[in-house]
C-alpha positions in Angstrom: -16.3 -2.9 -54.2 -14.6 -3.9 -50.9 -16.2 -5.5 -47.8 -17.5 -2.0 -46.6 -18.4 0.2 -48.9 -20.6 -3.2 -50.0 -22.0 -3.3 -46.4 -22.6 0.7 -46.0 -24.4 0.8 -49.8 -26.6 -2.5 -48.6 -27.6 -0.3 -45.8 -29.1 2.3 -48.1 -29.9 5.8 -47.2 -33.7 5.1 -46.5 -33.2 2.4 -44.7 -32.1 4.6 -41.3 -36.0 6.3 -41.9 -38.3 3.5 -41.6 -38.9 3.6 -37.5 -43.1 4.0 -38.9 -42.9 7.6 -39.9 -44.7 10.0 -42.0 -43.9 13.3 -42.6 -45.9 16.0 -44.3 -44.9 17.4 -47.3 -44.7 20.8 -46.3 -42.1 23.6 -47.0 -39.4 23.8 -44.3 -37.7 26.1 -42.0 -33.6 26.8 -43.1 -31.9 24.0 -41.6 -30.1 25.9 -39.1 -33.5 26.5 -37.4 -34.8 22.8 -37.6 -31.5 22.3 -35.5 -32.2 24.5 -33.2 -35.6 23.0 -32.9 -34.5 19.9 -32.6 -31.8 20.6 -30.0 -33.9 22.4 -27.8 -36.2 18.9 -27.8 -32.9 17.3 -26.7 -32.6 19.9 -23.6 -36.2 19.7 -22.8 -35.6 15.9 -21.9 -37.2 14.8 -24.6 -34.8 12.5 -26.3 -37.0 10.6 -28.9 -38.9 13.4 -30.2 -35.5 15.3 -30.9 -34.2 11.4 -32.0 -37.3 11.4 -34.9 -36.7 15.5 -36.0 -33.3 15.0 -36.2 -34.0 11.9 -38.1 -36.2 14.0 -40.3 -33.6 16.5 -40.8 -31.3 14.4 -42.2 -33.9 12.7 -45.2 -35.0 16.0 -46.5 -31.6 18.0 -46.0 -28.9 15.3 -45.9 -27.2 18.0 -43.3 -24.2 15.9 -41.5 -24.7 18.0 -38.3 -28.5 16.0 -37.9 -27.2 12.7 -39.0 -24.5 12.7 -36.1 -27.2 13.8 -33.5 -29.2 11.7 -34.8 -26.8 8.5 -34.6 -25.8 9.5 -30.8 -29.3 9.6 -29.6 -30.1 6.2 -30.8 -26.7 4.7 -29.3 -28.0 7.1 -25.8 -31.6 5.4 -26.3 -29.9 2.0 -26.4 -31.0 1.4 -30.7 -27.3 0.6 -32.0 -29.2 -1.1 -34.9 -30.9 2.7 -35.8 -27.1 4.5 -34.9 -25.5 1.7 -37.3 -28.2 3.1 -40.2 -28.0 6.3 -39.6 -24.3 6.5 -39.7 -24.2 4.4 -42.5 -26.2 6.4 -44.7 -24.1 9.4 -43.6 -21.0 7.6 -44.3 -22.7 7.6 -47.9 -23.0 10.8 -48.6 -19.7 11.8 -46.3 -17.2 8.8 -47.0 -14.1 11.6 -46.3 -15.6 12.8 -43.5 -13.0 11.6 -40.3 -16.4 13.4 -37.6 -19.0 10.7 -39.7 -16.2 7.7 -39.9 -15.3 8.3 -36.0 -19.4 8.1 -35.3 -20.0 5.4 -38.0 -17.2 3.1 -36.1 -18.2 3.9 -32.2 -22.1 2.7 -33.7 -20.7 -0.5 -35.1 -18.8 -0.9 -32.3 -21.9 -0.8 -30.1 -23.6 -3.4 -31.8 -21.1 -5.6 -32.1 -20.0 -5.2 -35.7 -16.2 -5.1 -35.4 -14.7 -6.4 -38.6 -17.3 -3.6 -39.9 -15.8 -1.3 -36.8 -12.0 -2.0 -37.8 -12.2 -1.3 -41.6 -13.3 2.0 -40.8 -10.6 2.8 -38.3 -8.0 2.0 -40.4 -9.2 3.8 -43.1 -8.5 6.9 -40.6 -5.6 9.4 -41.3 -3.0 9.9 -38.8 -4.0 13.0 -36.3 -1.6 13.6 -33.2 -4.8 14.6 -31.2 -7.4 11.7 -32.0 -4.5 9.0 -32.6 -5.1 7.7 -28.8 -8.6 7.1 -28.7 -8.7 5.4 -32.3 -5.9 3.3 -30.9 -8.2 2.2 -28.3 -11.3 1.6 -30.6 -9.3 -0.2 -32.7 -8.1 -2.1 -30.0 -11.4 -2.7 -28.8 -12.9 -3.9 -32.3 -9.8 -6.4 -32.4 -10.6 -7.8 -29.2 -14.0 -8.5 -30.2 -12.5 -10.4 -33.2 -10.7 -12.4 -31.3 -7.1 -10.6 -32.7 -5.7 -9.9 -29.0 -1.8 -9.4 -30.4 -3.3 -6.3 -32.8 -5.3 -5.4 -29.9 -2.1 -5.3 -27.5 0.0 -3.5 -29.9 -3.5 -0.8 -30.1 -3.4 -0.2 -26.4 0.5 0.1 -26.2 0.1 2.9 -28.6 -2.4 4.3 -27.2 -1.0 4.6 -23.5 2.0 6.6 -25.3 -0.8 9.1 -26.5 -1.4 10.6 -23.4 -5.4 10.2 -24.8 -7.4 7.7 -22.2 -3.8 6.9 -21.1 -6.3 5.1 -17.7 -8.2 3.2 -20.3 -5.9 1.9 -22.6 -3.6 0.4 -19.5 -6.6 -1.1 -17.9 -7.7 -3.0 -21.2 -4.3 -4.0 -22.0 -3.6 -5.5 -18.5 -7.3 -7.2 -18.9 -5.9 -9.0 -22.1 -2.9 -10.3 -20.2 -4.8 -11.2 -17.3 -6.8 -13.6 -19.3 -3.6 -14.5 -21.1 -2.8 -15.7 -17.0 0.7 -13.3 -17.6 0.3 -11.9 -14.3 3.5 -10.3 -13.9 2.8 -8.3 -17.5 -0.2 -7.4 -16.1 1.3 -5.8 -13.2 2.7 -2.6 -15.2 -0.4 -2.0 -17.0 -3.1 -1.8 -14.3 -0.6 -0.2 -11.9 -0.3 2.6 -14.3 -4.1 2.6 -15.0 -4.9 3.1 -11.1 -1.8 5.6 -10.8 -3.3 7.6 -13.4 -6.6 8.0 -11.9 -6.9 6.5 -8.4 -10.7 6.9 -8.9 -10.5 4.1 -11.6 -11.4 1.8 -8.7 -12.1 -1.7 -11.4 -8.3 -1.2 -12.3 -7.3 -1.1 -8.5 -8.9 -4.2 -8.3 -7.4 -6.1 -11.0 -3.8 -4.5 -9.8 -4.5 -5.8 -6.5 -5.6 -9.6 -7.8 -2.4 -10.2 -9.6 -0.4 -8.5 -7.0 -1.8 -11.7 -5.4 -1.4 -14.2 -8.1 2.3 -13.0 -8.2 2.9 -13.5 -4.7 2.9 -9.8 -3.5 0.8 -10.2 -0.1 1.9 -7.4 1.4 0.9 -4.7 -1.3 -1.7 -6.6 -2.8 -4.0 -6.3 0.8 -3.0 -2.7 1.2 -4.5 -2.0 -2.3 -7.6 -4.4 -1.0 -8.0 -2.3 1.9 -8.7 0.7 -0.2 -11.1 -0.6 -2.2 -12.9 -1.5 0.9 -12.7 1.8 2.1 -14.3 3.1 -0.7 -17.2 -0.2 -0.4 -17.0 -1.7 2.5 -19.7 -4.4 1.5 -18.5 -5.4 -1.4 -17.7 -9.4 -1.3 -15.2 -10.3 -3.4 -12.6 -7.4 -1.5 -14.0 -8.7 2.3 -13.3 -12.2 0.8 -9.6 -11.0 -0.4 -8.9 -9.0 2.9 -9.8 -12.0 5.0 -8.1 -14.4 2.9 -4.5 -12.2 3.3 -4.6 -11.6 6.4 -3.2 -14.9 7.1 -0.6 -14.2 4.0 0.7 -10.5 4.5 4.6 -10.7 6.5 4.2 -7.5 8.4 1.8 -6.2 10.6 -1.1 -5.5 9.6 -1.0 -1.9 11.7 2.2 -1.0 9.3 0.2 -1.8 6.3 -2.1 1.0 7.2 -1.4 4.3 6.2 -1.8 6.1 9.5 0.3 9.3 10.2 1.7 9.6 13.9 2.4 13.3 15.1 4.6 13.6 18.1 5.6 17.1 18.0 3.7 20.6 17.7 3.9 23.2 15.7 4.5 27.0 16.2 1.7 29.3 15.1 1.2 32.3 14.6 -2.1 33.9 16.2 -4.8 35.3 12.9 -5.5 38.6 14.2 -7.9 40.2 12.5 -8.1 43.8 11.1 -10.7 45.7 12.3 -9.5 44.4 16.0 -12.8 43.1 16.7 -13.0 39.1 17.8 -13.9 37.1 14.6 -17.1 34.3 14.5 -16.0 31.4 16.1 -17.0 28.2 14.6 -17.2 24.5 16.2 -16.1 22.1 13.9 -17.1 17.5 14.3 -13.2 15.9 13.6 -13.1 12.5 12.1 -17.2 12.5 11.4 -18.8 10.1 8.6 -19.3 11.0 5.2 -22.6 12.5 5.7 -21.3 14.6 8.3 -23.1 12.6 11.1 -20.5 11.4 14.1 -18.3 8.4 13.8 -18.6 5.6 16.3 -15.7 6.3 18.5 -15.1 5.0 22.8 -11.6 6.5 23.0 -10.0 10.6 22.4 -6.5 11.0 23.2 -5.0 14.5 23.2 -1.9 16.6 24.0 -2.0 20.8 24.3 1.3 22.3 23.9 0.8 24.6 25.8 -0.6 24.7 29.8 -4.4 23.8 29.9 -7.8 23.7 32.2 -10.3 21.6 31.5 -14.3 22.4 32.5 -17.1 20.4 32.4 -20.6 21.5 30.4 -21.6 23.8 33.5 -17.7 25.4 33.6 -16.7 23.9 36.4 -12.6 23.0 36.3 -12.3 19.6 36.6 -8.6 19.8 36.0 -5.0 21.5 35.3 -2.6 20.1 33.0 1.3 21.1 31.8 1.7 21.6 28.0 2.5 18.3 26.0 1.3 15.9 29.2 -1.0 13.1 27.1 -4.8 13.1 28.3 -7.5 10.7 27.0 -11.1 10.4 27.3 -12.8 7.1 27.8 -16.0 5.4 27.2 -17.0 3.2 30.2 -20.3 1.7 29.0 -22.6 4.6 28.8 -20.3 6.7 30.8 -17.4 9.1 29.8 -14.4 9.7 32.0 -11.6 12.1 31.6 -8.4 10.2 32.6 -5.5 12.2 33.7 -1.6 11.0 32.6 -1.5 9.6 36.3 -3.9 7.6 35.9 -6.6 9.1 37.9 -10.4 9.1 36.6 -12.9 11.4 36.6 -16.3 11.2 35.4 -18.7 13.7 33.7 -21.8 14.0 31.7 -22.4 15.7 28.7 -19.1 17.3 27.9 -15.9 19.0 28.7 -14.0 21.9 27.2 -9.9 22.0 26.8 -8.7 25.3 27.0 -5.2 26.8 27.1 -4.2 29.3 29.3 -0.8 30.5 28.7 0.0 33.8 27.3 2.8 33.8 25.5 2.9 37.2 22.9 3.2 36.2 19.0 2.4 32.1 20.0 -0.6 30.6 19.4 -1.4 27.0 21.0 -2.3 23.8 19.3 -3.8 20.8 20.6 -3.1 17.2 18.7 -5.8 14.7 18.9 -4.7 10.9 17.7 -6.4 8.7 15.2 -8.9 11.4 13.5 -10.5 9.8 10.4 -9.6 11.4 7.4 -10.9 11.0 4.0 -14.2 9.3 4.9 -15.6 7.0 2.5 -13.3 7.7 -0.2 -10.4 4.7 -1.1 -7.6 6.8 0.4 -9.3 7.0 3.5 -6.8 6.8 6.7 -6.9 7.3 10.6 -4.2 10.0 11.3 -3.3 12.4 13.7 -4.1 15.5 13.5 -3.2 19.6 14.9 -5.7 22.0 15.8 -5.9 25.2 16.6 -7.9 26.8 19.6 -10.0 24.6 22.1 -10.9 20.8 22.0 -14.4 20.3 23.3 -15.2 16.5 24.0 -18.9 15.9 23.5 -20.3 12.6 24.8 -23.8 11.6 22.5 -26.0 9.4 24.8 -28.2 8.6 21.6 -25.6 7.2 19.5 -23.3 6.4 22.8 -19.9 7.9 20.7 -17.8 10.8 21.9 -17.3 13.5 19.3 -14.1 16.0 19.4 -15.1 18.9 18.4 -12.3 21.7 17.3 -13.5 25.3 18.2 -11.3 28.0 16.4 -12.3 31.7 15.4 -13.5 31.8 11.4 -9.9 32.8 9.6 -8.0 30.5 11.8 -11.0 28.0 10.6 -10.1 28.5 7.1 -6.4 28.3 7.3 -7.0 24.6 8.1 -9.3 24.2 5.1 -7.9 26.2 2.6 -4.9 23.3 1.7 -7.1 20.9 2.4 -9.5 21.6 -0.5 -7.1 23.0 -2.8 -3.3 22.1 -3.8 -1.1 24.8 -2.4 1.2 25.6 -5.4 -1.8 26.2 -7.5 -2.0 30.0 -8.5 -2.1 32.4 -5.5 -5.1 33.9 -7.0 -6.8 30.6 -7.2 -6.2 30.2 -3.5 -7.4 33.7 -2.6 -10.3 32.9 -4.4 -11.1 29.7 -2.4 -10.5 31.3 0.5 -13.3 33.6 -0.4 -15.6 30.8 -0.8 -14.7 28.9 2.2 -15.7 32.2 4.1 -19.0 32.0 2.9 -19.6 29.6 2.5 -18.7 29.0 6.7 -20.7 32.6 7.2 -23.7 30.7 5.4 -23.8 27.3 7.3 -23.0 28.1 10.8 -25.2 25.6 12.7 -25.3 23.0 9.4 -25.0 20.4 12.1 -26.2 21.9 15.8 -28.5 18.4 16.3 -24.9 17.1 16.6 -23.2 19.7 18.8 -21.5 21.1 15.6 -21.7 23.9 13.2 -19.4 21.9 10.5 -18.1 18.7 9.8 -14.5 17.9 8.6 -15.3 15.9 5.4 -16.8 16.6 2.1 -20.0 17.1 3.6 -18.7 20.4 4.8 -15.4 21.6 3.9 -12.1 19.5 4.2 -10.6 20.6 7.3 -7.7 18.9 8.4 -6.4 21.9 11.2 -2.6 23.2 12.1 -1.3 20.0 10.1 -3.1 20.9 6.6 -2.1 24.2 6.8 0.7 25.8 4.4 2.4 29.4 4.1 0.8 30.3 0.8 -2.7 28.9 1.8 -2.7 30.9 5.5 -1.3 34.3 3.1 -4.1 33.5 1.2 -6.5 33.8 3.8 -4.6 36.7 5.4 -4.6 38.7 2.0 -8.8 38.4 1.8 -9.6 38.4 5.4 -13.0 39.1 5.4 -13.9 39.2 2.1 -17.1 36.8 1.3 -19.3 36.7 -1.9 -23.0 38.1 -1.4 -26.3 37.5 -3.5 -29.5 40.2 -2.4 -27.2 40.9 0.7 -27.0 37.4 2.5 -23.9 35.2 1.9 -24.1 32.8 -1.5 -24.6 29.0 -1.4 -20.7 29.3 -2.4 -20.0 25.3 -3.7 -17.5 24.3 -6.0 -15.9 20.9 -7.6 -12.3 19.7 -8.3 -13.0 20.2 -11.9 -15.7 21.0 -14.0 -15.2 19.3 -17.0 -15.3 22.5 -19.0 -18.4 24.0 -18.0 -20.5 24.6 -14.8 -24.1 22.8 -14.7 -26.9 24.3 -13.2 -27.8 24.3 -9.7 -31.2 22.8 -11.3 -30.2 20.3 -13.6 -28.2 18.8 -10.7 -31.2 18.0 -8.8 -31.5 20.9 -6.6 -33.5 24.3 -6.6 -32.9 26.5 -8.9 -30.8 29.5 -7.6 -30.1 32.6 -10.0 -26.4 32.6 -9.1 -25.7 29.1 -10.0 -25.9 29.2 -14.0 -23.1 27.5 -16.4 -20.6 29.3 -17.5 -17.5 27.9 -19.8 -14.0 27.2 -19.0 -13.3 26.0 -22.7 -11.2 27.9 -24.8 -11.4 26.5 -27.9 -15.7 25.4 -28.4 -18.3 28.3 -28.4 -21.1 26.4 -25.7 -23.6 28.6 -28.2 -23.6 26.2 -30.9 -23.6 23.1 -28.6 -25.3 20.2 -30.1 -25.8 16.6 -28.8 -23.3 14.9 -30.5 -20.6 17.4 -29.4 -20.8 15.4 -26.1 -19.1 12.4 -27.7 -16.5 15.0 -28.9 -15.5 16.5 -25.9 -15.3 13.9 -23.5 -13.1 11.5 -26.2 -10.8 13.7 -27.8 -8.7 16.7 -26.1 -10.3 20.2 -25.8 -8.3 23.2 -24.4 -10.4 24.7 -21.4 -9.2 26.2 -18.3 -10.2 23.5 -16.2 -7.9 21.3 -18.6 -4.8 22.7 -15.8 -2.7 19.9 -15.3 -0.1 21.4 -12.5 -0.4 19.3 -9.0 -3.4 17.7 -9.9 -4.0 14.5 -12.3 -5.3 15.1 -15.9 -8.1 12.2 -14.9 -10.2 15.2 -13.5 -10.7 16.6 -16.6 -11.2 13.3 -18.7 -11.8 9.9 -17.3 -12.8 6.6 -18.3 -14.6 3.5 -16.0 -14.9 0.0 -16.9 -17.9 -1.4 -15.1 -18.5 -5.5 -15.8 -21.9 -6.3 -16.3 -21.8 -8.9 -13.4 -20.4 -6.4 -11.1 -22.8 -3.9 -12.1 -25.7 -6.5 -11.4 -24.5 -6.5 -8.2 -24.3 -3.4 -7.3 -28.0 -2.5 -8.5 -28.9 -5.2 -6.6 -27.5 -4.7 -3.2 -28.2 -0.6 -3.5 -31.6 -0.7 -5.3 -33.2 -3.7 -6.2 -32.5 -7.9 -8.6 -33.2 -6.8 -11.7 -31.3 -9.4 -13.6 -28.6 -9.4 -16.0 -28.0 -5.1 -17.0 -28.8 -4.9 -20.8 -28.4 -1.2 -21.2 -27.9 2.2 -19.0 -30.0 4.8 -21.0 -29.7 8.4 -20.0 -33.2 10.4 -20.0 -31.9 13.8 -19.0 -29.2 15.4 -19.6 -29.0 19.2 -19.2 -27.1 21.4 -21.7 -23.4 21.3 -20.1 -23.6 17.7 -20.7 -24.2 16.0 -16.6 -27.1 13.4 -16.4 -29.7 14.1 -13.9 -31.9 10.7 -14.9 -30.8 7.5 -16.4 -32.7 4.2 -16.9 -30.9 0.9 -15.9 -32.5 -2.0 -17.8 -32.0 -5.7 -16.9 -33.7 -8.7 -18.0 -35.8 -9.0 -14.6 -37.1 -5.0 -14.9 -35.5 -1.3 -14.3 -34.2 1.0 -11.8 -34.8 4.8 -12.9 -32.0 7.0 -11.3 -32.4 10.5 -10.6 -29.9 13.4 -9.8 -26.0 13.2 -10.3 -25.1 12.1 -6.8 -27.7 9.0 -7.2 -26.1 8.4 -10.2 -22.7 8.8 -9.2 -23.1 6.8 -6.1 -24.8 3.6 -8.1 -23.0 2.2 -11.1 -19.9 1.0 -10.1 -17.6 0.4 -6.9 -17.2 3.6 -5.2 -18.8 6.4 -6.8 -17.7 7.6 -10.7 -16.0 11.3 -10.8 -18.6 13.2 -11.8 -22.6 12.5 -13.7 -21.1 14.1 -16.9 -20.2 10.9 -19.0 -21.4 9.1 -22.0 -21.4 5.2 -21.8 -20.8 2.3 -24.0 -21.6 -1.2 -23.9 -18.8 -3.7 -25.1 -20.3 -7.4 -26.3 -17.3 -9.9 -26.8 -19.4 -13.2 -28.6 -22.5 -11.4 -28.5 -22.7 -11.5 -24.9 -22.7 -7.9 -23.1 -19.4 -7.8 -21.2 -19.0 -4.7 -19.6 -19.6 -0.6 -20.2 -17.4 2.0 -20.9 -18.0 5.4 -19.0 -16.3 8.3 -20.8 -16.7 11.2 -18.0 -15.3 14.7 -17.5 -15.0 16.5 -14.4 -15.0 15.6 -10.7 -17.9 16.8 -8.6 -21.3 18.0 -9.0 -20.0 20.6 -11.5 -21.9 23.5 -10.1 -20.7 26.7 -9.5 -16.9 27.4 -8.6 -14.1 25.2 -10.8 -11.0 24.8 -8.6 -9.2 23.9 -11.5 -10.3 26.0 -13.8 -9.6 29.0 -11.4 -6.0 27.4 -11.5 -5.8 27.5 -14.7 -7.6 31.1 -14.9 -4.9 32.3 -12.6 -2.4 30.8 -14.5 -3.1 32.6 -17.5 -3.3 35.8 -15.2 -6.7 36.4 -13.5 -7.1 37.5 -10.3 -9.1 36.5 -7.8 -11.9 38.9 -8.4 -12.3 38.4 -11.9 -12.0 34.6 -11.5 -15.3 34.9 -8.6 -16.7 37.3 -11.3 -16.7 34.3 -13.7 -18.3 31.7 -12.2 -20.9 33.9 -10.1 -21.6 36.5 -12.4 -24.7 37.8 -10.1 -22.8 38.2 -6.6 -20.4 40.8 -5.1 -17.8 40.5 -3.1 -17.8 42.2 0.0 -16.9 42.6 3.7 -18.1 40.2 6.5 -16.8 42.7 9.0 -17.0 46.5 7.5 -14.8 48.8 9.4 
């Protein structure tokens, strides 16, 4: 007998059902039932009562399906000791079994077992689809052991697969980074952050050798967006400050701001019943949270001739199209400085307002250094194009000026449509967007009045980046639906939407917030029948390739669908500590709820010094690791090198909060020949379409 099937038999098939229980000997339900039951516990967020049937399950039916639950609860619950039994005996009974020996290896993984971890990966037959992320375990198990030339020759394999392509670059650069062969270690963690520029830990690593190999220049540019996406974290202030003295060109042309100098000729959205559209008022270059931006200075330049009136619509001046006005903070007081040179002073605010006539030519104002991308690492000041009238709004409270870009509704969405989705994606998946953004904009009018505002440019709102997001098919798109919003009981929907799903929609309730009829899950996956979803499955989708709509992989990066994050325990001290509270060294993240299309809404971090409990995705999201992780749908592993924990491995799908509309997936819906009403019809079953403005 070799070194593991000795080790599996020592384990014993008992052994996995001596946790202190005692069960009845009564007759039992068919198996299928007990499942059920046992699932349902699962969904009811009540992990260790489902942990102990399914345990049950498997002694008096020896069914595979409750050993595999039953083994991906205890590595959930943080017991890799109970995992490593229960998939032992399972291995017993199923030694051919590649679902059992994939389980049975990711257990001894967890707790450390790799000689135990390898044997069983080897014994694996080749499969084109699960090759990758074997590679990877395999890789990792050899890394434990100390064998870091297998390991290498594991992760070159596996970044060929196209499986975890992020992951297996980032580990592989790790290894040579150790190794001190920085400029190996270039290739792989480039590639890693290329791959997903959300994998912020590889970004990092890229841009430390960048600086161990002498690259200055490009090593403080990727430095400078990891501190836009955390601008306190220490070690990237410490780098930033320490190449500034080191980078050879300026540090302005390191930036990635956009100039505009000229305009642009638009065309005027008329609208078809003749009648003037909504207008809307919308905060340019706010904060992440929609609130305004500290800003002393607005500089701006109409194309076309211009008045400008103060709050009370009084003309405080004239101007000739592309003549360059700016607005100034003086201590607490705003003046309006003409390209002369002459000053004028006002309270409250002023309106910029074309007044030229010319038939078929609309009029666009650009506005230098708008923030765009707020709080995310590819955050940049640019300028921008808008349509319509600049309003300059001075806040006494916060002391800031805040321009604000009024334009009617479909002009409005012309400038958001390209900015929330990639234009070459299906026409009907833009038509369908533009729907949303409709309605959502016919919902939230007012979101932000305390700040003079009825929408903010970021995330918060809708992405709006004006005339210079806007693109032929995205404006067609908005022209071909004009009108058209999506209607629940007669008032406009809560119409949100993610990148990317993962595969399936979550709940408006499991993600934290009230429970609305119209925001159910609904499945983009074409090959897995959500009806039979069991708790294992989890480990099964988000490792190894699935084909779902959302899986759409034109002009947009596979990492939406599938991602990995490597979190050090150290850093993730850290971050716990500064955002929540010193709990000591992290010994496990354990989720408590997770709601049936896989997202966490509750997860326990344990250190040595107590816990933090975190509840709803974006808490989640927002608090293990640099930046904020893609989306609360993961699974995560812990990875001990000498016994000591070393970091965890976040296996995630999607990007967003995962409820209701799947930009993707409507891609890939269109794609396969959809239109736009049957895509809506999908992912809000209970809504109508219908006509803002009814003839």
């Amino acid at each position: 007998m070799n070194y593991l099937s000795s080790k599996i038999t020592s384990v014993g098939l008992n052994l996995c059902f001596t946790a202190g229980m005692v069960f009845a000997q009564t007759v039992q339900p068919p198996v299928e039932e007990q499942l059920t039951k046992a699932t349902e516990l699962y969904f009811a967020h009540k992990p260790q009562e489902a942990l102990q049937a399914y345990l049950q399950i498997s002694k008096e039916t020896k069914n595979k399906q409750s050993f595999l639950n039953a083994s991906f609860i205890a590595l959930e619950q943080n017991n890799p000791r109970l995992a490593v039994d229960t998939a032992a005996a399972a291995y017993q009974l199923y030694p051919q079994d590649r679902e059992v020996i994939e389980a049975a290896a990711e257990a001894y993984l967890a707790d450390g077992q790799y000689a135990t971890a390898e044997k069983l990966l080897s014994q694996l037959s080749p499969d084109p689809k699960r090759d990758g992320f074997t590679y990877i375990n395999l890789a990792r198990a050899q890394i434990g052991l100390g064998e870091t030339n297998l390991a290498k020759y594991n992760l070159r394999l596996a970044a060929r697969s196209q499986t975890h392509t992020a992951l297996a670059n980032y580990l592989l650069g790790r290894i040579l980074e150790d190794e001190k062969k920085y400029e190996e270690a270039l290739e792989p963690f480039k590639q890693a952050s290329t791959y997903d520029h959300q994998f912020i830990e590889a970004k990092k690593h890229y841009a430390s050798v960048l600086e161990k190999t002498g690259n200055f220049n490009e090593a403080y540019r990727q430095y400078r967006m990891l501190y836009s996406a955390d601008k306190k974290n220490g070690a990237v202030n410490q780098a930033l400050q320490r190449l500034r003295a080191k980078i050879t060109r300026p540090e302005k042309e390191l930036s990635s701001h956009k100039p505009l100098r000229e305009h642009t000729l638009v065309k005027p959205v008329i609208p078809l019943t003749g009648k003037p559209v909504q207008e809307i008022k919308i905060g340019l270059g706010v904060r992440s949270n929609g609130k305004p931006a500290e800003r002393k200075e607005v500089v701006f330049i109409p194309s076309h001739d211009f008045i400008i009136q103060n709050a009370q619509g009084k003309t405080l001046a004239q101007g000739k199209a592309k003549q360059i006005w700016k607005v100034e903070l003086f201590g607490k007081t705003p003046q309006l400085i003409a390209p002369d040179g002459k000053k004028t002073g006002f309270t409250g605010s002023i309106l910029v307002s074309p007044t030229s006539r010319t038939e078929g030519e609309g009029h666009t104002i650009l506005v230098k250094h708008i923030l765009s991308g707020a709080g995310m690492t590819w955050a940049s000041m640019d300028d921008k194009e808008y349509r319509g009238k600049l309003q300059i709004l001075h806040n006494t409270q916060l002391n800031t000026l805040i321009p604000i870009n009024i334009v009617n509704l479909e002009e409005y969405l012309q400038g958001v449509i390209s900015s929330e989705m990639p234009t070459l994606f299906p026409m009907d998946a833009l038509r369908a967007q533009a729907v949303l953004a409709r309605t959502y904009a016919s919902k939230h009018l007012g979101k932000h009045r305390a700040y003079g505002y009825d929408v903010c440019d970021t995330q918060n709102c809708q992405v709006y980046g004006g005339v210079s997001a806007e693109s032929e098919r995205a404006n067609a798109a908005v022209e071909s639906t004009m009108g058209k919003i999506l209607q629940y009981q007669n008032k406009p929907i809560e119409s949100v939407f993610s990148a990317n799903c993962g595969g399936i929609t979550q709940s408006s309730k499991d993600a934290g917030w009230s429970e609305t009829p119209y925001l159910q899950p609904v499945s983009d996956y074409q090959d897995f029948d959500f009806t039979t979803l069991q708790p294992y499955h989890f480990r099964e989708l988000l490792q190894y390739p699935h084909q779902a709509y959302s899986q759409y992989n034109k002009q947009v990066s596979l990492a939406a669908f599938r991602w990995t994050r490597v979190v050090d325990e150290p850093e993730l001290r850290e971050i716990i500590k500064q955002r929540k509270k010193d709990i000591g060294k992290i010994t496990a993240l354990i989720p408590l709820k997770r709601g049936r299309s896989g997202y966490v809404s509750q997860l326990r971090v344990k250190g040595t010094k107590g816990e933090v409990i975190l509840n709803k995705e974006n808490v989640i999201r927002n608090n293990l690791s640099l930046g904020m992780l893609r989306s609360s749908y993961f699974i995560v592993e812990p990875h001990y090198e000498k016994r000591q924990l070393k970091y965890f491995v976040f296996y995630g799908g999607g990007w967003g909060h995962g409820v209701g509309f799947d930009q993707t997936g409507a891609a890939g819906r269109a794609e396969a020949g959809q239109d736009y009403k049957t895509i809506l019809k999908h992912y809000f079953p209970l809504a109508e379409l219908t006509d803002a403005f009814p003839r």
